[in-house]
C-alpha positions as CSV (number, residue, x, y, z in Angstrom):
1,X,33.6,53.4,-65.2
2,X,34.6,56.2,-62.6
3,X,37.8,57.5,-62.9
4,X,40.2,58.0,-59.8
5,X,43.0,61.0,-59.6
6,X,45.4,58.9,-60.3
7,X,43.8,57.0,-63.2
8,X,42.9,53.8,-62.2
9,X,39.4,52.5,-62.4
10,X,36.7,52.0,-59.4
11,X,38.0,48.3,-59.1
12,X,41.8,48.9,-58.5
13,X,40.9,52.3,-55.8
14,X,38.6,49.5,-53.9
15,X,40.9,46.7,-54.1
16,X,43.4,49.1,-52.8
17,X,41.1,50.0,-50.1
18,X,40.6,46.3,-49.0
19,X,44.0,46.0,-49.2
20,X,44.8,48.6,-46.4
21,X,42.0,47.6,-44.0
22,X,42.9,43.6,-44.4
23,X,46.8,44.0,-44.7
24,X,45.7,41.4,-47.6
25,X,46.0,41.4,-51.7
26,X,42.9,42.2,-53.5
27,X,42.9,40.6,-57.2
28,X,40.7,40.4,-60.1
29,X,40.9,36.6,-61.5
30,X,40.6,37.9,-64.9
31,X,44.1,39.9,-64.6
32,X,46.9,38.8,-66.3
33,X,49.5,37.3,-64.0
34,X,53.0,39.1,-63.9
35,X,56.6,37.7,-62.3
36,X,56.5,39.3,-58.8
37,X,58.9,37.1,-58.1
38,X,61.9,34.4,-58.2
39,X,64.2,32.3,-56.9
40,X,66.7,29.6,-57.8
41,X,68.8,27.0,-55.9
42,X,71.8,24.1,-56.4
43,X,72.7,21.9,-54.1
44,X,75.5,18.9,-54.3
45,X,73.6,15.5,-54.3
46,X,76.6,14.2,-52.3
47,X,75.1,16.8,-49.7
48,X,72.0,15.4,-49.6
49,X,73.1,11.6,-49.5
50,X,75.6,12.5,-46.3
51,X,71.8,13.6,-44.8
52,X,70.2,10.9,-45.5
53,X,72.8,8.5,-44.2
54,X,73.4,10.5,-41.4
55,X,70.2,10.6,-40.1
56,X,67.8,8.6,-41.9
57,X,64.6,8.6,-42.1
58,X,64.6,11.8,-39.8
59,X,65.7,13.6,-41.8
60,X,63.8,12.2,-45.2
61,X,60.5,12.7,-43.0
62,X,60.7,16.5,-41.9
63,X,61.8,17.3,-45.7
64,X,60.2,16.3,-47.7
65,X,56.1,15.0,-48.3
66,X,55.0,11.1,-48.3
67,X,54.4,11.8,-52.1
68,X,58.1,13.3,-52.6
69,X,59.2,10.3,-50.9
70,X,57.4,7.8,-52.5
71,X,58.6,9.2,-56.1
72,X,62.0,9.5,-54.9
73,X,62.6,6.1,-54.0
74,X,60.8,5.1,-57.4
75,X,63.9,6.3,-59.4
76,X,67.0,4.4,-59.7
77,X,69.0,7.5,-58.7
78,X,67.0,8.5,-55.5
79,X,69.6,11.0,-54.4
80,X,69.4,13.3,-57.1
81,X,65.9,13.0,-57.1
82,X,65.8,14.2,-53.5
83,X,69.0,16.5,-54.1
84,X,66.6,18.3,-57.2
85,X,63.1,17.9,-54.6
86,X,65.5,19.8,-52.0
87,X,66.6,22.3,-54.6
88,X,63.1,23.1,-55.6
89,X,61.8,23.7,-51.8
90,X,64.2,26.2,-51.8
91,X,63.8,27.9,-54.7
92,X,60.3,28.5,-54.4
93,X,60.4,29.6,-51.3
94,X,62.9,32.2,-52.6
95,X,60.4,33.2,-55.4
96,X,57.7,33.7,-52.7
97,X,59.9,36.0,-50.9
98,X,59.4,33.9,-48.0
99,X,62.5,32.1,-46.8
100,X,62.2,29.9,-43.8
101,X,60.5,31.6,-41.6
102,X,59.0,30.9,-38.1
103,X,55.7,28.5,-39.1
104,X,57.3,27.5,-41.9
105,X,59.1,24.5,-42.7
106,X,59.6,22.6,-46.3
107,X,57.2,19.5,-46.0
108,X,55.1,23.0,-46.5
109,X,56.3,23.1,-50.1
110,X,55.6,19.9,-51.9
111,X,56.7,19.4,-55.7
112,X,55.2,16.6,-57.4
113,X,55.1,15.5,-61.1
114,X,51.6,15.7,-63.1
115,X,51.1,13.0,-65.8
116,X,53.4,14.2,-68.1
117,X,56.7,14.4,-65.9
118,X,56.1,18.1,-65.3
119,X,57.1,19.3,-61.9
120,X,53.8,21.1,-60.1
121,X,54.0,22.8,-57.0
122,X,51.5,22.1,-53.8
123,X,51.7,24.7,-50.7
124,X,50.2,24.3,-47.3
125,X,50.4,25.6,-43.9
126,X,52.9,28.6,-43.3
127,X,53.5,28.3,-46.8
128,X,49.9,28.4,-48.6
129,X,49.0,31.6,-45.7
130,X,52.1,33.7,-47.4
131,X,51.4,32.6,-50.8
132,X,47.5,34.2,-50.4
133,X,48.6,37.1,-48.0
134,X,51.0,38.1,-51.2
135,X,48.2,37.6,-53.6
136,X,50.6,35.1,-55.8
137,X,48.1,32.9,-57.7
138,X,51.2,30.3,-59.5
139,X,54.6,29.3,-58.8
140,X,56.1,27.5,-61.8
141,X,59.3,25.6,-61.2
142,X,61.9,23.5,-63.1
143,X,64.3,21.4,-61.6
144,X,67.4,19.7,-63.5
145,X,70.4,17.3,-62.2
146,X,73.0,15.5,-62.9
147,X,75.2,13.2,-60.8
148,X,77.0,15.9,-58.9
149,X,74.5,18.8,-58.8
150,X,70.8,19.2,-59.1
151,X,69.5,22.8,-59.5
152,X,66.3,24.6,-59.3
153,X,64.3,27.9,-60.8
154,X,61.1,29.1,-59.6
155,X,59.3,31.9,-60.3
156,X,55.9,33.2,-58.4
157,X,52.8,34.5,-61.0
158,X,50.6,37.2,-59.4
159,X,48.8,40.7,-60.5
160,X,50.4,43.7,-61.1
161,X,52.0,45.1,-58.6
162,X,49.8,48.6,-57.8
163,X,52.5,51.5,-58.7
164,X,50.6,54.0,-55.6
165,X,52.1,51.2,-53.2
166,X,55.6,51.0,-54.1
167,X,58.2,53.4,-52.8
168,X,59.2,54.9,-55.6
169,X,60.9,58.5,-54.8
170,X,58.2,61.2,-55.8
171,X,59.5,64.0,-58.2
172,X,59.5,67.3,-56.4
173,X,57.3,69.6,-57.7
């Protein structure tokens, strides 16, 4: 394995390399992930309920996914259910670094529930482009409510961040 100056191995300088010419993250799929970032969310339920009553399925329909709908109205308290969705959409899009941006709206972010209850996250347009230009390869996310509130964490899984990229002050010599 070649060396570089600043010790990294052939791999990292050329991923480095890539990175400059395609503005893009280069990463090995072997690496092991690390938190570049997270983000976490409440909302009132009662919020969310004055939405939906106030506009319907308008509003139900440029939130959230047919599959978030459809498992929203499944529950016998739909509201929090939609209140936590909301929460999540937010929080991940925190933990992506992300916010709501111009070509990006939530239906981007969907969170559905894999056999078990757990809550899985699904990105597409806007969305899925950030997600791969930042090189994030998992966003986990929890979600809990209760009448009131319903509350979200997320947190985005991606390599190490390369320490010749960040802009740390340089010691003078």
């Amino acid at each position: 394995m070649e060396l570089s100056a600043h010790g990294g191995d052939l791999r990292t300088e050329q991923a480095s390399d890539k990175r400059r010419r395609t503005g893009k993250r280069v990463t090995n799929e072997n690496s092991p992930l690390h938190i570049v970032g997270i983000g976490t969310d409440i909302v009132e339920c009662l919020r969310i309920a004055h939405m939906i009553d106030r506009h319907g399925e308008q509003f139900i329909n440029r939130v959230y996914t047919p599959t978030e709908v459809r498992y929203c109205q499944e529950r016998k308290q739909a509201t929090q259910h939609y209140a936590g969705r909301w929460a999540a959409k937010e929080a991940i899009l925190k933990a992506i670094g992300i916010g709501h941006r111009r070509g990006i709206n939530l239906r981007d972010v969907e969170v559905r529930s894999d056999a078990h209850g757990k809550p899985v996250v699904g990105l597409s347009g806007g969305a899925r482009d950030a997600l791969e230009h930042l090189g994030i390869r998992q966003v986990l996310v929890s979600i809990s409510h209760c009448r009131s509130h319903a509350t979200a964490y997320a947190m985005a899984l991606g390599p190490s961040p390369d320490l010749n990229d960040l802009d740390f002050p340089r010691p003078s010599r």
